[in-house]
C-alpha positions as CSV (number, residue, x, y, z in Angstrom):
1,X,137.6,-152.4,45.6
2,X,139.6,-152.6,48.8
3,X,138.8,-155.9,50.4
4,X,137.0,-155.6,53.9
5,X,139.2,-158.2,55.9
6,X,142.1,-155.9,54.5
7,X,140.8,-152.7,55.6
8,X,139.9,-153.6,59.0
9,X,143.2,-155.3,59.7
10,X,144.0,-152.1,60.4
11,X,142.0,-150.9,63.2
12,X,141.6,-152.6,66.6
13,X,138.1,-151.6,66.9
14,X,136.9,-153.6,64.0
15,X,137.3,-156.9,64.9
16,X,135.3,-158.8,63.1
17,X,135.7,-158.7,59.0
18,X,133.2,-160.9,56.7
19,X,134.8,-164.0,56.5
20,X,137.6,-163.5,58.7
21,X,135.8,-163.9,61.8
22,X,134.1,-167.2,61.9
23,X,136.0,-168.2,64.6
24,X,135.2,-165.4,66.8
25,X,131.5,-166.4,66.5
26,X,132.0,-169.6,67.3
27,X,133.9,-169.3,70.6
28,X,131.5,-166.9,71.5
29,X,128.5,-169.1,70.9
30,X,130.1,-171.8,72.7
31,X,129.8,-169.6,76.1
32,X,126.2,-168.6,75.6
33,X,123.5,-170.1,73.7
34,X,120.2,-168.1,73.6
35,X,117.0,-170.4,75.1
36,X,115.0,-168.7,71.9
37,X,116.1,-170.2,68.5
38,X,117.5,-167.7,66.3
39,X,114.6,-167.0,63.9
40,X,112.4,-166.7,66.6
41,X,114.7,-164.0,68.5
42,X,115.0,-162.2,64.6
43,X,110.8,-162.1,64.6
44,X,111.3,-159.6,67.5
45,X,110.9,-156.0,66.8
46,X,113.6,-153.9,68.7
47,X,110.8,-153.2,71.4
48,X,109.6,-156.9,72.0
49,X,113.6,-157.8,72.0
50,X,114.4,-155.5,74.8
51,X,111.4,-157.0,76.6
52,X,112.8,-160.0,76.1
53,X,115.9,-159.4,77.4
54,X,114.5,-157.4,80.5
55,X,112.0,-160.1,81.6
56,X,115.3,-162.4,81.3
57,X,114.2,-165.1,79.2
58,X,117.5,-164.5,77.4
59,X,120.6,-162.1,77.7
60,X,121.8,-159.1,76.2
61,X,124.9,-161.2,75.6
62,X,123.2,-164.4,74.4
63,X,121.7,-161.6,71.5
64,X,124.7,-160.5,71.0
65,X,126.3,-164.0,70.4
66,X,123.0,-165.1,68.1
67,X,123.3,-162.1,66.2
68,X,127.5,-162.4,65.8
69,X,126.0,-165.9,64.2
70,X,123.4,-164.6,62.1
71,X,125.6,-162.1,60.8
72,X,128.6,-164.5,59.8
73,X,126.0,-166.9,58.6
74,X,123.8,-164.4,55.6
75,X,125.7,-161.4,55.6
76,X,128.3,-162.6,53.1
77,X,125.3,-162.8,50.5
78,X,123.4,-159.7,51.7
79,X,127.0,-157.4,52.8
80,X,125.2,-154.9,54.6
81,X,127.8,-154.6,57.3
82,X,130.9,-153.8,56.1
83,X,132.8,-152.7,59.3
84,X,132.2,-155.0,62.5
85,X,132.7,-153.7,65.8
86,X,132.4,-157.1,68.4
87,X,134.8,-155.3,70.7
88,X,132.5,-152.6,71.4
89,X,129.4,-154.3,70.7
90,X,130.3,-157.0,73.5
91,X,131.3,-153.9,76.3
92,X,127.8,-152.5,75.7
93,X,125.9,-155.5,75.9
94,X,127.8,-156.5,79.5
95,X,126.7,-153.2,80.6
96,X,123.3,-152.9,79.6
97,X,121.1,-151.2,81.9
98,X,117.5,-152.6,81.9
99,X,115.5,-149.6,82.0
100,X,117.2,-148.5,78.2
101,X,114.6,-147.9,76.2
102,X,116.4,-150.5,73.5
103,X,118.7,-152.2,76.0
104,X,120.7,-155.4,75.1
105,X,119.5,-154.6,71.3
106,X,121.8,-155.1,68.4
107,X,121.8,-152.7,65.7
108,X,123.8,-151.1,62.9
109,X,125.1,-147.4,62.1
110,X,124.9,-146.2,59.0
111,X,128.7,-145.0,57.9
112,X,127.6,-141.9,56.9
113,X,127.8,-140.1,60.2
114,X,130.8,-140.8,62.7
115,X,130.9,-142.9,65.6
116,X,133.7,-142.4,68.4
117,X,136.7,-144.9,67.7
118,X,135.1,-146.7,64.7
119,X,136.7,-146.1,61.0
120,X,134.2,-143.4,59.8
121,X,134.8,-143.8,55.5
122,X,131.4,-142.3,54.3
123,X,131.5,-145.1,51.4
124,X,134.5,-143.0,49.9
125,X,138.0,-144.8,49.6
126,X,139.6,-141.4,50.7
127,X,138.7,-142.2,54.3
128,X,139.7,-145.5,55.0
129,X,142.0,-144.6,58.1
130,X,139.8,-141.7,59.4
131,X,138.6,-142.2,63.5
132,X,136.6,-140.0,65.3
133,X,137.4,-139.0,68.6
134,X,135.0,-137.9,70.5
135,X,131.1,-139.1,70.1
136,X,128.9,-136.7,68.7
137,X,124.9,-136.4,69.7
138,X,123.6,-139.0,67.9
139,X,125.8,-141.7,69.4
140,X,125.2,-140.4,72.9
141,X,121.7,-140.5,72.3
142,X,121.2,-144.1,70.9
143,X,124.4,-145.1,73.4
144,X,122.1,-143.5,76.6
145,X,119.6,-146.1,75.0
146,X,121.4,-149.4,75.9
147,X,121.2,-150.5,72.2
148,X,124.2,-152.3,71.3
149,X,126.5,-151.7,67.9
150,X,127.1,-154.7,65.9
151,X,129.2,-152.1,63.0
152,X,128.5,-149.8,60.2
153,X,126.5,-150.2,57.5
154,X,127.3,-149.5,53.7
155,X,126.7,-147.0,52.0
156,X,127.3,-145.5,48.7
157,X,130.1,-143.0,47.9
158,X,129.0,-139.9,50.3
159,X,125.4,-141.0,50.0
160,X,124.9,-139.0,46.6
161,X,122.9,-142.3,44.6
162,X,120.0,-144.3,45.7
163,X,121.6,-147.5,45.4
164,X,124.5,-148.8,47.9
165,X,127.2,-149.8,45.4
166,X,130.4,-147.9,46.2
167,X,133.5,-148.9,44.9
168,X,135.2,-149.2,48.6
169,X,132.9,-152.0,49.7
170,X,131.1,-153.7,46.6
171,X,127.1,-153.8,46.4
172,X,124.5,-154.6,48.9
173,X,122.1,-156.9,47.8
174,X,118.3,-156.6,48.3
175,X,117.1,-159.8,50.3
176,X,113.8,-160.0,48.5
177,X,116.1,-160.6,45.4
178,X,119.4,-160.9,45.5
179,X,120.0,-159.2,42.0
180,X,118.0,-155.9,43.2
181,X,119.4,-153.1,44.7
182,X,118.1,-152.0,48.3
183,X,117.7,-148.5,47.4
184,X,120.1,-145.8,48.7
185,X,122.2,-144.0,50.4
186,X,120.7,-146.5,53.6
187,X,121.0,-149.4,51.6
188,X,123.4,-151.3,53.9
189,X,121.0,-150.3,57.3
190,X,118.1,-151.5,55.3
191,X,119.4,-154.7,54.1
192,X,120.4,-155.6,57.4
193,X,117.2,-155.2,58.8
194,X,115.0,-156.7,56.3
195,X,117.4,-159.9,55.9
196,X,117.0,-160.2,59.9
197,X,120.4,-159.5,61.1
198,X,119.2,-156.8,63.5
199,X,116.0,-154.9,64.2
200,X,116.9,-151.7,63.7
201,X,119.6,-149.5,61.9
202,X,120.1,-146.0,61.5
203,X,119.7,-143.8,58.8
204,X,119.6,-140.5,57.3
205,X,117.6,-138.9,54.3
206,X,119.0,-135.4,52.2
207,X,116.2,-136.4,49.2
208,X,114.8,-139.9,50.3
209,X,117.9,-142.3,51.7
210,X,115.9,-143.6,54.4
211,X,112.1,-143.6,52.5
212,X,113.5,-145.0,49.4
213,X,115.6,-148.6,51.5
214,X,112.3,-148.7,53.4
215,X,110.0,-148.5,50.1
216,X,112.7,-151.3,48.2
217,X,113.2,-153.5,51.5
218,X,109.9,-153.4,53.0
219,X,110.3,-151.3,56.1
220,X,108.8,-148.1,57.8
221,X,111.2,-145.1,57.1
222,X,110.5,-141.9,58.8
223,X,112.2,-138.7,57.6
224,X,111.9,-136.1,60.5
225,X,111.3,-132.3,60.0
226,X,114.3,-129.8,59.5
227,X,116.5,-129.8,62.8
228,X,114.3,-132.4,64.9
229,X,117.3,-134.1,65.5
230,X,120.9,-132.7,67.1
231,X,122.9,-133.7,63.9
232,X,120.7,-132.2,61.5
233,X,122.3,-129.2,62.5
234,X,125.4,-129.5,61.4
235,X,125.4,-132.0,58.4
236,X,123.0,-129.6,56.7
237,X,120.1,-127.8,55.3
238,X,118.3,-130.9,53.4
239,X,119.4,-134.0,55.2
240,X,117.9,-135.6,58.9
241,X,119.2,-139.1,60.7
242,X,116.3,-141.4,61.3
243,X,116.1,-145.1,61.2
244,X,114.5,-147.8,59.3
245,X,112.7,-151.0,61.2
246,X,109.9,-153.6,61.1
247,X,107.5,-151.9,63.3
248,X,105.8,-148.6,63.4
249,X,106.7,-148.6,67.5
250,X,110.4,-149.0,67.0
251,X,110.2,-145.9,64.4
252,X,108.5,-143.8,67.2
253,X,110.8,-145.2,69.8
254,X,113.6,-144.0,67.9
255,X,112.5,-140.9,67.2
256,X,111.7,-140.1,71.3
257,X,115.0,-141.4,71.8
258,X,116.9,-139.1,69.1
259,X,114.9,-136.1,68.8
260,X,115.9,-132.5,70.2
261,X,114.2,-131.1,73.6
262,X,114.4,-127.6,72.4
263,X,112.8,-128.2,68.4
264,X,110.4,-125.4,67.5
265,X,107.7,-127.1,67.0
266,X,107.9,-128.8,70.5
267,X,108.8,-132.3,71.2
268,X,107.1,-135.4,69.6
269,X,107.8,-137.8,72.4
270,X,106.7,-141.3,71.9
271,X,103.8,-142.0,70.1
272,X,101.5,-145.4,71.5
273,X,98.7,-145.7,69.5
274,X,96.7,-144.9,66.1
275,X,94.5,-141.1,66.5
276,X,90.4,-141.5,66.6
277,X,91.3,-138.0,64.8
278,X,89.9,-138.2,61.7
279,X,92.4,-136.3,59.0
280,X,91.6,-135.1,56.0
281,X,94.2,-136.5,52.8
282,X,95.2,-135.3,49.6
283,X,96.5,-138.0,47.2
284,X,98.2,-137.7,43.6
285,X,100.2,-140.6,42.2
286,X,101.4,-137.8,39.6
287,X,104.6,-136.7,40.3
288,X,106.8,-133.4,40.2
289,X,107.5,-133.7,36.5
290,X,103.9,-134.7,35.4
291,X,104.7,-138.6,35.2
292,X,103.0,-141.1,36.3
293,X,104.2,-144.3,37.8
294,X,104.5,-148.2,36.8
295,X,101.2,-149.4,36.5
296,X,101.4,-151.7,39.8
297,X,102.8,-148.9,41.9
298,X,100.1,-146.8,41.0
299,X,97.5,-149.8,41.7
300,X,99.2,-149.8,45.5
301,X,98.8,-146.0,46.0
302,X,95.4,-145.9,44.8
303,X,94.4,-148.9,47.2
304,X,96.7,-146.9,49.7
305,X,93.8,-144.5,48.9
306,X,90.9,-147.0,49.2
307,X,92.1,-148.1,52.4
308,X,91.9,-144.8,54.0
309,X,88.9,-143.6,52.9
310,X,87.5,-147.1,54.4
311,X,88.7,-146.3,57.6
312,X,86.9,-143.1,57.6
313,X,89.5,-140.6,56.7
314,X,88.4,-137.4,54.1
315,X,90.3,-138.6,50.8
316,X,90.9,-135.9,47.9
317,X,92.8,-136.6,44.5
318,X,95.1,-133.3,44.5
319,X,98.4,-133.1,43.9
320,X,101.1,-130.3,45.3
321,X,101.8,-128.5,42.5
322,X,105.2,-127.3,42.0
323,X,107.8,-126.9,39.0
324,X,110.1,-130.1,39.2
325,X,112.4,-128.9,37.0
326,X,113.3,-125.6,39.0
327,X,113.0,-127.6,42.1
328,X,115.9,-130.2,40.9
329,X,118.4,-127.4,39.6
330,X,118.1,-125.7,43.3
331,X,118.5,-129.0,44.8
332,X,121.7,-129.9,42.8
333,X,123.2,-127.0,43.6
334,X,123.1,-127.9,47.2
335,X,123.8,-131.4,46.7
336,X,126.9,-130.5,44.4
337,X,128.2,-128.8,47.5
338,X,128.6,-131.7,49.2
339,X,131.5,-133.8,47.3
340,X,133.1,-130.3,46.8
341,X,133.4,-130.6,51.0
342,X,134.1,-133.6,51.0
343,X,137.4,-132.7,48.2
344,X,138.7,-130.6,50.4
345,X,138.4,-132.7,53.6
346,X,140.1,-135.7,51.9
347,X,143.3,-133.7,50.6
348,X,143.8,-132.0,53.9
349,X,143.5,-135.6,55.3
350,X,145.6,-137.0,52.7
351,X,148.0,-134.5,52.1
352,X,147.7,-134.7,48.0
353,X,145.3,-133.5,45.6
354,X,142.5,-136.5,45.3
355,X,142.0,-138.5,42.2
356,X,140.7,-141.4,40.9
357,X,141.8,-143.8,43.6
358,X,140.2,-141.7,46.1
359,X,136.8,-140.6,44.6
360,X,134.6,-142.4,42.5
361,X,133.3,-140.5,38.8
362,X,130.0,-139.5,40.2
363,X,131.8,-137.0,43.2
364,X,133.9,-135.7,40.3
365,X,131.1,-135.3,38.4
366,X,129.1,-133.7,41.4
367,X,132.4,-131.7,42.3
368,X,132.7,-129.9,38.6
369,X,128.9,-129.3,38.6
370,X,129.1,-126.6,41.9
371,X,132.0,-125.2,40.1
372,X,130.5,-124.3,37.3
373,X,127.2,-122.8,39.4
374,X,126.9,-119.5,39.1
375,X,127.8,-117.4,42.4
376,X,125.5,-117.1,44.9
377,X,123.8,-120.6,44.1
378,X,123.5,-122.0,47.5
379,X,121.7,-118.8,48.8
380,X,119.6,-119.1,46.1
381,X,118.8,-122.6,46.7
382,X,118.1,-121.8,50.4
383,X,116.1,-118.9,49.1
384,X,113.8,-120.8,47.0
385,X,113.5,-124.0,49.5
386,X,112.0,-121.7,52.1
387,X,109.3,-120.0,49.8
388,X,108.6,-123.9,48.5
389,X,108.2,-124.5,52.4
390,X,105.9,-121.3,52.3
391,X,103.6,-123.0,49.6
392,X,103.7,-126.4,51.5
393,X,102.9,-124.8,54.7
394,X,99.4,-123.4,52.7
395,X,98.6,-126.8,51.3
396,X,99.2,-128.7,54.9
397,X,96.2,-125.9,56.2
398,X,94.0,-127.5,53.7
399,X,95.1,-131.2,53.8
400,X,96.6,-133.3,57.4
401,X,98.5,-135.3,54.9
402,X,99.6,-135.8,51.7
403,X,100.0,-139.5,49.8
404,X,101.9,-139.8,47.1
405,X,104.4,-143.2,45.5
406,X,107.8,-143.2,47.1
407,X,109.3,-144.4,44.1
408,X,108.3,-145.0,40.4
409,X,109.1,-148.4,40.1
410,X,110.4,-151.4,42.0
411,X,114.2,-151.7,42.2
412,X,116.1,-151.5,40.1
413,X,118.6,-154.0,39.1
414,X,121.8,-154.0,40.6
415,X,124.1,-151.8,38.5
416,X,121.5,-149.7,36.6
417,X,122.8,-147.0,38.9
418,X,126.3,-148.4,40.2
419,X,129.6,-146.4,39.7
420,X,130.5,-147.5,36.3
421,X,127.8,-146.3,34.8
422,X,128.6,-142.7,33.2
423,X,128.1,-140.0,35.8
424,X,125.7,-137.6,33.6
425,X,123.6,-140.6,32.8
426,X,123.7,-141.9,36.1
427,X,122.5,-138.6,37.8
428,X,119.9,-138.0,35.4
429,X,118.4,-142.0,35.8
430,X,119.0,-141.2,39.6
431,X,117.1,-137.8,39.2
432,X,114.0,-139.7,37.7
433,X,114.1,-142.5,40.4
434,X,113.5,-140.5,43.2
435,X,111.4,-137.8,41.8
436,X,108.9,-138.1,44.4
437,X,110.8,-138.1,47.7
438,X,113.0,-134.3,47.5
439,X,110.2,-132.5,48.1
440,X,110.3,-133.3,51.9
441,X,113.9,-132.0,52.1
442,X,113.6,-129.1,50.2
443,X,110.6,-128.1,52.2
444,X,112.0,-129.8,55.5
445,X,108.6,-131.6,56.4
446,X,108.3,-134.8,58.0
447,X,108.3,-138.2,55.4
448,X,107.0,-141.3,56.1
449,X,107.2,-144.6,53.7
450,X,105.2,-147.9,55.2
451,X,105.3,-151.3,53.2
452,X,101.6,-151.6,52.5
453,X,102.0,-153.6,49.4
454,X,103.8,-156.0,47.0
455,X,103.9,-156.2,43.0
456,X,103.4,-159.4,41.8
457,X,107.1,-160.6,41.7
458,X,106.7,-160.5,45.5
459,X,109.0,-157.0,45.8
460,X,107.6,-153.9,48.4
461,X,106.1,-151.0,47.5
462,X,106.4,-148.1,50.1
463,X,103.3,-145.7,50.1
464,X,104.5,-142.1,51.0
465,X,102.6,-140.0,53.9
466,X,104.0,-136.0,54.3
467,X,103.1,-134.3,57.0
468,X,103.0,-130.2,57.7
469,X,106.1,-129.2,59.9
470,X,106.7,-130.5,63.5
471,X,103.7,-133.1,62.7
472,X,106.0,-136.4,63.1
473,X,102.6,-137.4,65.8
474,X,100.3,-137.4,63.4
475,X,102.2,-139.1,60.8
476,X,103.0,-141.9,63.6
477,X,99.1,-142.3,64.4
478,X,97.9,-142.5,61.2
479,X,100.9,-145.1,60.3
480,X,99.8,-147.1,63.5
481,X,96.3,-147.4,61.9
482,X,97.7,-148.6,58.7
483,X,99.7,-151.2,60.4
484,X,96.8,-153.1,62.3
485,X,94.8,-152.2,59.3
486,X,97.0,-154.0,56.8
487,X,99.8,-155.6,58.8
488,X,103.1,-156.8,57.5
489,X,105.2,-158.1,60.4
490,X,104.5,-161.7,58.8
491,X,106.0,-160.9,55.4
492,X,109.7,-161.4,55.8
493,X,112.1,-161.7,52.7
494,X,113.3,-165.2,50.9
495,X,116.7,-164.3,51.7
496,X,116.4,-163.6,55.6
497,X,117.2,-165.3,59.0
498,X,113.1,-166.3,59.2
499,X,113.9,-168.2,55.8
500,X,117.4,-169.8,55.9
């Protein structure tokens, strides 16, 4: 595992490595304290800390400074933020215009989608010295915001696993416990923002990366419909950016920020307030395969259930029926695709055929699987998503929403699904993890996971709300009920800034 104070050495932009960068934290609180204590400034939503920073009771660079603290302070635990980026983050918060929707705020970037002048590595070691140039639309988006970057977040290998373990960096831990895994491929973004370090982080999902880290860290994870975003359009058929935060607000401030003024189904804008709009919801706990979850995550869903009906909504047990065993094989055969990219990329980049100090067993794994599809698999795959899509589109006439468990289980343990565990075991476990989440990105609907509940050892289980396509709204309203109706701003992990 390549150390991280070793691998930023060599690039100016990242200037501040865990545990080589105390210093730099400490000069810089020496010019600027905040007049909020630290904890109290890491309570804030992203929202309520760009009010804070606009009605002036503290500076964009006072945040900046606090967070540089909090970072060097838990982060070495947690190591959600693997590549830090002071340089820039300091430049943006000096210039922060007031009127940005998240000006002066700090956040992370998940390294799974390039940023202009930052090391972009995807997890993999094969891209330790690759920069992007030029920003693509997802930067200039959240950059037109006034949000300021603190650094990238891990990730595992490529995002193909729903843990953040890759080889490059070393694990992220959970902050709710620290021998957990925070769910993948977000894993770092999530960490970061449950353990306090910032309020927001981005994301992206291709079969639950930003549902799963919310369900396993306690946070609101929206997946957004096929193309809502600019950068869905090139990084593929099953996979959206997003972001993962405290608040239902901060997930629809996001979205208005990020989303695409010429989507199909006509922009979502940003969503205020919970719908008098009574919907009518289909529930199963059931899922693709026929199996039913761990007895306390069914408990949550079912009072998920309880809940809604209590507030007056039309609740149905009925489950979307499909064949989980086709839908994986078509889903493979796009996800396959993707290390099989990335193999080509890397020896271009390299200028050697890639090995075993490049990619990690899982992308080999991954890379002989496509291979050994027969030809004409993707259009096949494409094929069958869009009549799945057809099916959903029926069921979403009958039903506003659909609730379902976002995982089966609590996390896992940290190594159950890390690299060293054999790749055809490993993507089998990983298969039966998420078995609940792929559905949304094979049919390209809008997911939503919100922390309504805990199991008893005190660690977050995500309820899952699908939406018909375009209907991102309607997913926000109803999760803006659900969060005055059973709020959980107040719950905050052991192992964040709130508790040190």
């Amino acid at each position: 595992m390549m150390k991280r104070r070793d691998f930023l050495g060599h690039s100016a932009v990242a200037t501040m490595a865990a545990g080589a960068s105390t210093g730099i934290a400490a000069n810089a609180l020496a010019k600027s304290q905040p007049k909020l204590a630290s904890s109290e400034l890491a309570k804030l939503d992203a929202l309520g800390l760009a009010e804070t920073i606009r009605s002036g009771q503290v500076s964009a660079l006072e945040v900046l400074d606090d967070t540089i603290a909090r970072i060097e302070a838990l982060d070495p635990k947690i190591n959600s933020v693997v590549i830090k980026t002071v340089d820039i983050a300091r430049q943006q918060a000096s210039k922060a215009k007031p009127q940005g929707v998240f000006a002066g705020v700090p956040y992370v970037y998940k390294n799974l989608a390039p940023y202009k002048d930052v090391p972009f590595t995807g997890g993999s070691r094969a891209f330790v010295n690759r920069i992007p140039k030029t920003a693509n639309d997802l930067q200039k988006s959240i950059d037109g915001s006034g949000a300021v970057l603190m650094g990238m977040s891990n990730s595992p290998e490529f995002g193909l696993v729903a843990t953040t373990e890759p080889m490059l960096y070393g694990a992220t831990h959970n902050p709710w416990d620290l021998t957990r895994s925070p769910g993948g491929s977000s894993g770092g973004s999530a960490a970061a923002v449950a353990a306090g370090l910032v309020p927001i982080a981005t994301a992206s999902d291709g079969g639950g990366s930003i549902r799963v880290p919310a369900c396993q860290c306690g946070l609101v994870g929206l997946k957004y419909s096929r193309y809502r975003e600019y950068s869905s359009l090139k990084t593929g058929f099953l996979s959206s950016k997003g972001c993962l935060s405290h608040s239902v607000r901060d997930t629809a401030a996001f979205l208005a920020v990020t989303e695409r003024p010429d989507f199909k189904g006509g922009k979502v804008g940003y969503v205020t307030a919970a719908s008098k709009q009574r919907l009518r919801i289909a529930y199963h706990t059931e899922d693709a395969n026929g199996l039913q979850p761990h007895a306390e995550v069914k408990q949550a869903i079912e009072s998920t259930a309880k809940l809604l009906a209590g507030l007056g909504h039309h609740v149905e047990e009925k489950k979307f029926e499909l064949n989980g065993e086709e839908l994986m094989y078509h889903f493979l055969s796009l996800w396959s695709s993707s290390p099989a990219t990335k193999k080509v990329e890397a020896e271009a980049l390299l200028g050697r055929a890639i090995d075993s100090r490049d990619f990690e067993p899982m992308s080999f794994y991954l890379i002989e699987m496509y291979k050994n599809r027969p030809e004409g698999s993707i259009q096949k795959a494409v094929a069958y998503f869009k009549t799945l899509a057809e099916s959903a589109a029926k069921f979403y006439q009958q039903y506003d929403v659909y609730l379902s468990p976002v995982l089966n289980q609590v996390a896992v343990k940290l190594g159950e699904h890390g690299p060293k565990v054999d790749p055809k075991n490993l993507l089998e476990s990983s298969v039966a993890y998420v078995s609940h989440t792929p559905t949304a990105n094979a049919t390209g609907l809008p997911s939503l996971s919100l922390p309504l509940h805990w199991s008893d050892a005190g660690l977050p289980i995500g309820s899952l709300f699908t939406a018909g396509y375009g209907q991102e709204a309607k997913l926000l309203a109803l999760a803006y009920e659900l969060e005055a109706a059973l709020p959980w701003q107040g719950k905050w992990a052991p192992n964040s800034v709130v508790n040190l």
